[in-house]
C-alpha positions, 0 to 999 in steps of 0.5 A: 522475460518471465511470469509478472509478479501479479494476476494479469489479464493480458498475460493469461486466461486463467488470470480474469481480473488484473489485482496489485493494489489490495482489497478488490477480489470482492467488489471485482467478483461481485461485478463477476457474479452479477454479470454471470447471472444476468448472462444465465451462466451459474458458474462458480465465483470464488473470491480470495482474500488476505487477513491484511487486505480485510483492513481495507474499507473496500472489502467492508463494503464489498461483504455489506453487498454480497452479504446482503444477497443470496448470491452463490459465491464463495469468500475464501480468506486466506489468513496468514497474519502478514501483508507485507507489515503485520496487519494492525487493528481491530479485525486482526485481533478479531481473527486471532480470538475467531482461532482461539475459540475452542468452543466454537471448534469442538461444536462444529467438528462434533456435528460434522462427525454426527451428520456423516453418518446420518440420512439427508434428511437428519443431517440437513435439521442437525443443519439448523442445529449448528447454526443455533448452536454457533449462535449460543456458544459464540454469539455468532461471527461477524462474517455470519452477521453480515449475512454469510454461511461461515466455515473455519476457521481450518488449517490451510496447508492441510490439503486432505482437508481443504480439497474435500471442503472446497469439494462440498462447498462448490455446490452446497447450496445454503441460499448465502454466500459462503465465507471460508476461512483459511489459516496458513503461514506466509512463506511456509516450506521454504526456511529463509522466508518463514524466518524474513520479517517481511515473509519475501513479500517481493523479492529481488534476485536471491540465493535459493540456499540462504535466502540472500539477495544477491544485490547488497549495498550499503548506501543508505535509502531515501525511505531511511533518510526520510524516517532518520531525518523525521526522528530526529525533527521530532525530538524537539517538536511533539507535535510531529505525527508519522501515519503509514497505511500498513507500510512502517517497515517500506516508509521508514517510518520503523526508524520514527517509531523506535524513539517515539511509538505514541506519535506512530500510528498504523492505520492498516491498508487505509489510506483513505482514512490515513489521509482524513485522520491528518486532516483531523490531526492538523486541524488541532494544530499537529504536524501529521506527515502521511508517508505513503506510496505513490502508487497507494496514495491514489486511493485516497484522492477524494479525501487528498482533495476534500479533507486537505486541499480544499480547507487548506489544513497542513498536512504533509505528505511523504511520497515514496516509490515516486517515478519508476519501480522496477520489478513490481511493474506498472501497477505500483510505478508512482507515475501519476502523483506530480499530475493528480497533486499539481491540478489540486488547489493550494498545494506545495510540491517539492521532488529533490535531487538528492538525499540532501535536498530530501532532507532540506525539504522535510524540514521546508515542509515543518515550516509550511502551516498554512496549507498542504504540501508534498515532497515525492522520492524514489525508491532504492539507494541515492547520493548523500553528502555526509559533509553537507548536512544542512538543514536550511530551509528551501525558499518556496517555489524557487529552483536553482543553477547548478551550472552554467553553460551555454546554447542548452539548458537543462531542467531537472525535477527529481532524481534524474539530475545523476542522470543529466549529470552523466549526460553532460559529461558526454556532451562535454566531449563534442563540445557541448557545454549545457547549464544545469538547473534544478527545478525542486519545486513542481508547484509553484513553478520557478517562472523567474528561471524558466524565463531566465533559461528561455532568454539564454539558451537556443534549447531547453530540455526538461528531465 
């Protein structure tokens, strides 16, 4: 029912490695590269990658490799100052001043007018030249120190440019890999996503003309709940911290740092260092919350288990995009984060029903110093009682009747409780008369009301 939003194996041949997550074109065409040489195969391989993705340790440690070979493959970087954020950190201001170097520019375009017109012979020394002169005038680029021939950088959208480069470089034989680098406009030729501030990095169904998405609502997400509710908590507490890994806007955590952008910290596309940072944070007495996707935050669970859980630090971790994600597909859906947490040592998890036990459950996690804990949430719109907004804290690891029936019990973690709601109404008509209970808390387990529902009812169904 359509082309899937990302590269796909099983959907294409022209699709040769499945991609979602970023930061693995390199390390994926290295593998590649290796496996083609080995098979005396010389064909091409051509990474490409976003400037946002660059601010990924994988993609260090993919360029430290290749660079250090003499393998024949080509690096394109697609740089268009947008993820779904804007990148952040060094290398994106690094970028901007490679595109400012005029000197670095005007160097290069003269040689390559200057070579064109010459034998092989004097434009392989004019060759040498150039790389000299780089040197001289721009002290060299990183992408050259790590042992790359670097191009660029070039405008992106400039086909009659770009096809004869790509052209030359198939088999320009330099003895390096090759690094080219790309400048273009996220959503550039069409109006509403040159204008969107997320540049339509992923879309719902929406009206071509303007732009708009057909779905609208004015209910409020959990994402907002969480970023409005952590905002306010944290007027009266400086030691609350919001991290996100290049996902402010998605977190809600644009909300935290409107009132308070010296507590805001956007590490980029690094969750690993986003989670040992909290670490550091709460080990100095901080109160850092981790907001990242659920689906993200796999890539951080060696320091979820080394840096946090086994030395017990208190970090809090706000997992958005639990469960199901709809159009993004499987590999963004958050189904494995009860599972990957829940086996850790020393961890509190908690999932609520609603948008009011979400915020109940920030404020629990306040109160949780002694070690880590979690509280996961789905994306999208759900129910908050605007006339029950307490705060009260939840008493760790006890769940709830929400009604009492008979013969059935139901057992809710998360989200799903409209679900049992609808559920019931249904039964109601057959006479069947089912108790509610909501679990909230995924470790430590309720025993006390497991039993409790075991001892009464002829079934238990869990949600």
């Amino acid at each position: 029912d359509g082309v899937y939003g990302f590269v796909r194996r099983s959907e294409s041949e022209y699709d040769p490695f499945g991609t979602a997550h970023s930061s693995t074109s390199i390390s994926a065409g290295m593998g590649m590269k290796i496996a083609k040489d080995l098979n005396k195969d010389n064909a091409n391989i051509i990474c490409v990658i976003g400037d946002g993705a660059l601010s990924a340790g994988m993609a260090y440690e993919a360029l430290n490799n290749v660079g250090a070979t003499n393998k024949q493959m080509i690096v394109i970087l697609n740089d268009n100052k947008m993820s779904i954020d804007r990148p952040v950190g060094a290398m994106s201001n690094y970028l901007t001043k490679l595109l400012s170097s005029k000197q670095y520019t005007s160097v290069r375009s003269l040689l390559k007018k200057i070579s064109a017109k010459l034998p092989k012979t004097v434009s392989q020394t004019l060759y040498k030249a150039e790389e000299y002169s780089k040197g001289l005038v721009a002290g060299g680029t990183l992408f050259e120190e790590l042992g790359f021939y670097y191009l660029g950088p070039i405008d992106g959208h400039d086909i009659n440019t770009l096809v004869p480069i790509l052209e030359n470089i198939k088999n320009l034989s330099v003895g390096k890999p090759i690094f080219l680098h790309c400048v273009t406009k996220k959503g550039k030729g069409y109006k509403p996503a040159e204008k969107a501030d997320d540049k339509f990095h992923g879309v719902n169904k929406f009206d071509v003309k303007t732009g708009q998405s057909l779905k609208s609502t004015n209910k409020k997400t959990y994402s907002t709940v969480f970023g409005e509710t952590l905002s306010k908590a944290a007027e009266n507490d400086e030691k609350i911290i919001g991290i996100t890994a290049a996902m402010m806007s998605g977190t809600g955590l644009d909300i935290f740092n409107l009132k308070h952008p010296s507590r805001l910290f956007d590490v980029g596309i690094a969750e690993q260092h986003a989670v040992t940072m909290a670490a550091g944070l709460a080990s100095e007495g901080f109160k850092p919350f981790v907001a990242i996707y659920s689906t993200f935050l796999q890539r951080a669970y060696d320091q979820i288990v080394h840096d946090v859980a086994i030395q017990k630090l208190p970090v809090r971790f706000a997992i958005d995009r639990a469960g199901l994600v709809g159009a993004d597909g499987p590999t963004h859906a958050g189904s494995f984060d009860i599972t990957y947490l829940s086996t850790l040592p020393n961890f509190i998890i908690m999932a609520p029903s609603s948008q009011n036990e979400l915020i109940r459950m920030i404020k629990t996690s306040l109160l949780i110093d002694d070690r880590p804990s979690a509280f996961r949430y789905p994306r999208g719109t759900g129910i908050l009682d605007t006339n029950d907004l307490t705060d009260e804290p939840i008493e760790i690891g006890k769940g709830i009747i929400v009604n009492e029936g008979n013969d059935v019990a139901i057992l809710n973690l998360g989200t799903r409780i409209q679900s049992c709601n609808e559920a019931i109404k249904l039964l109601s008509n057959h006479n069947i008369f089912p108790t509610l209970a909501d679990a909230r808390f995924a470790k430590p387990i309720d025993k006390d009301l497991i039993d409790k529902l075991l001892d009464n009812h002829k079934y238990l169904i869990t949600i």
